[in-house]
N, C-alpha and C positions, 0 to 999 in steps of 0.2 A: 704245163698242167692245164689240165680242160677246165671247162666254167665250173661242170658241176662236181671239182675235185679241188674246191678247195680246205683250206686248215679253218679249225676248229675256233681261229683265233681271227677271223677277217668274214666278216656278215657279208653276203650275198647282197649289191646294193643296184644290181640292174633287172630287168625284168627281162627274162631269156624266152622266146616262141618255146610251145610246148613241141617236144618231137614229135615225127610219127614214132610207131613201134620199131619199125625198121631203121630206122635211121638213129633209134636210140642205143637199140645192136649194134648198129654199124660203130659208133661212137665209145661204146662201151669196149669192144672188141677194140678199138686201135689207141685207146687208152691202156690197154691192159700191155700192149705192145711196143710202144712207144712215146709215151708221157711220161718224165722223169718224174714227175710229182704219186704216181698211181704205184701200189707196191702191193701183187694180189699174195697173198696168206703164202703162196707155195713158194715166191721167190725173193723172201727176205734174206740180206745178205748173212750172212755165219759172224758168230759174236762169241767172245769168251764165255758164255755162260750157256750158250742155245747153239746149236744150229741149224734151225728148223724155223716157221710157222708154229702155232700153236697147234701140237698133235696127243694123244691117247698119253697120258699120265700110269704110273705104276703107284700111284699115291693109293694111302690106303681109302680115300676118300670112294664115295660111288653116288650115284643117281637115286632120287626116289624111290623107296619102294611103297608100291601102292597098298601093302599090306604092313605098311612100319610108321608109323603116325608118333614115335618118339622122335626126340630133337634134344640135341644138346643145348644145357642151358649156357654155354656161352655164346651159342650161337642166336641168344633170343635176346642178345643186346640189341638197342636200335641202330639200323644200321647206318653205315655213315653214308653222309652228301655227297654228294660229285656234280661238277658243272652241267649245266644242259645244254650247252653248245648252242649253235646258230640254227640249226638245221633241224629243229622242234615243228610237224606239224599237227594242226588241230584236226580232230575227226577222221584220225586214221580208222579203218575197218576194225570190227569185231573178226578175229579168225586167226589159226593156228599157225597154216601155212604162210609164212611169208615171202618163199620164194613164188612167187604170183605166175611167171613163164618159165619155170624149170631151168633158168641159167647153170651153165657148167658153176661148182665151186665143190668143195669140201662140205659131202650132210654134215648138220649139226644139230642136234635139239635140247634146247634149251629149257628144263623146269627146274622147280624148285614148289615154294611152299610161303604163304603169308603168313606171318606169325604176330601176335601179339609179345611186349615183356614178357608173359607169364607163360612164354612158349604154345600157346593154343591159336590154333588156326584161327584165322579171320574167314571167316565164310562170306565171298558174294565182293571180294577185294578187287579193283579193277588196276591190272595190271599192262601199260602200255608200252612198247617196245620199240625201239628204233637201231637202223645202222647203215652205215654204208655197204654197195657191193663188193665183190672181192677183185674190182678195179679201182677201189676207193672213192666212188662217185657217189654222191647220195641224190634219193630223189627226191627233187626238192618241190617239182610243181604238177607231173601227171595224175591222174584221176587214178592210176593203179595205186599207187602210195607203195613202191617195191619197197621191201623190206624194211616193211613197217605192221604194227599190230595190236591187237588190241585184245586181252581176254580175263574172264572172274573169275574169280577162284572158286572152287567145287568144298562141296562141305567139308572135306578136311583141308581145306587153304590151299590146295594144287593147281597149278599152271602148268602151263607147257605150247612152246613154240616147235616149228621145223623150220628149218631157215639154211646159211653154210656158212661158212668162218668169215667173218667181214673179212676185206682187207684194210689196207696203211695207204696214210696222203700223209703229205709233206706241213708238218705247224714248224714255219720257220724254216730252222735247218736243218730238224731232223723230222721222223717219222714219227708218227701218234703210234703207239701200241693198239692192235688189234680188239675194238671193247663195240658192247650194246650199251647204248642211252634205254634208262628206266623211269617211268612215273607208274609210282604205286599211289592210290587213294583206298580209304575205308572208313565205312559210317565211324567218328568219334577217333577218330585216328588223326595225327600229325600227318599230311602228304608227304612223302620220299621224292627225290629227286635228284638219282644216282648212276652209274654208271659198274660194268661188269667186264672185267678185264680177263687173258687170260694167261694161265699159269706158264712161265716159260718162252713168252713169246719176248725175242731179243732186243726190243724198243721201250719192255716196260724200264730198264733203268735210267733212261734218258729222259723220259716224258713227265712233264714240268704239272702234271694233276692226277698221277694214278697215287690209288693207297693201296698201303698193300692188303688192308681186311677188304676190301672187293676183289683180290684176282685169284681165280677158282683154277682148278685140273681139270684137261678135258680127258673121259674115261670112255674110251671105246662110242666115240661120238658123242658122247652125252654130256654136258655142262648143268651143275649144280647149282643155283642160288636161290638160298633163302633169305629173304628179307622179313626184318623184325620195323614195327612201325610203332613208333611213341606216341602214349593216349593224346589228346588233346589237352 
């Protein structure tokens, strides 16, 4: 497994030269190929329950609409915690796109909705976003900050990322299930600091920190999360 593929559970404890661009391709590309630790979205092995990556859902669930500003009120409980991993950096960019050089993966975009208890949007909620690529490498030190992001919510509490289906590294013995790292903050709000998994994907029954109120359907590319944040 490459330096920058490791688990979720072993902190980064050398200081690695920054690549060039090319040579960060180059690395990225022979991880994907041949590092037994790197597992991209499309070539997870077949499981009693999946046999796929996480791919389009037939749930009755769907994506945002920009003209539907209801919310189920079980969905404005606050939502729950998840670890923040090792791989947390400060001052990632403001901006949607997270695929920063158009690497090959599966589009995905990501929105959802800030919500208070009382189901009403949080207006002006800063929503931060992390994951590794879909050769499971995260970038832990370039000035790009790949697939990583930063953005507020719009007056009815709406986000929204582009990005592709992370992929899987190796915690231990098995594979971490395919998720984004979240930090939400808002004026008089509790910070969140959670994680978004996905529905289907054949490593969540093994993975020793997924819940199941964070793992969503992905629906014709689109992944759903609404987060609810506890007053102060």
């Amino acid at each position: 497994m490459s330096d920058r593929a490791t688990s979720e559970t072993v902190l980064v404890a050398a200081s690695i030269a920054e690549p060039s661009r090319r040579s960060f391709l180059g690395h990225a590309a022979l991880a994907s190929l041949a590092l037994p630790g790197c597992l991209p979205p499309s070539q997870a092995p077949p499981s009693d329950d999946d046999d796929s990556a996480p791919t389009d859902d037939d749930d009755d669930s769907s994506s945002v609409d920009d003209d539907d500003d209801s919310a189920d009120p079980a969905a404005c409980e606050p939502t729950e915690d998840n670890i923040e991993g090792p791989f947390f950096r400060e001052e990632a960019p403001v901006r949607e796109d997270l695929n920063v050089f158009d690497d090959a993966g599966e589009p995905l975009q990501i929105e959802g909705r800030v919500l208070d208890p009382d189901c009403q949007p949080l207006v002006g909620a800063e929503v931060e976003v992390w994951h590794c690529a879909p050769t499971g490498d995260y970038d832990n030190e370039s000035d790009a900050f790949e697939w990583r992001g930063r953005a507020f919510t719009d007056d009815q509490g709406r986000y929204r990322f582009q990005t592709v289906v992370p992929g899987r590294y190796l915690n231990g013995d098995e594979y971490r299930p395919a998720h984004v790292h979240y930090k939400v903050h808002a004026e008089g709000h509790e910070s969140l600091t959670t994680q978004l998994y996905f529905e289907g994907d054949p490593y969540n029954g093994v993975d020793g920190f997924i819940r199941d109120s964070l793992i969503r359907p992905v629906v014709d590319g689109v992944i759903n999360f609404e987060v609810s944040l506890s007053p102060e």
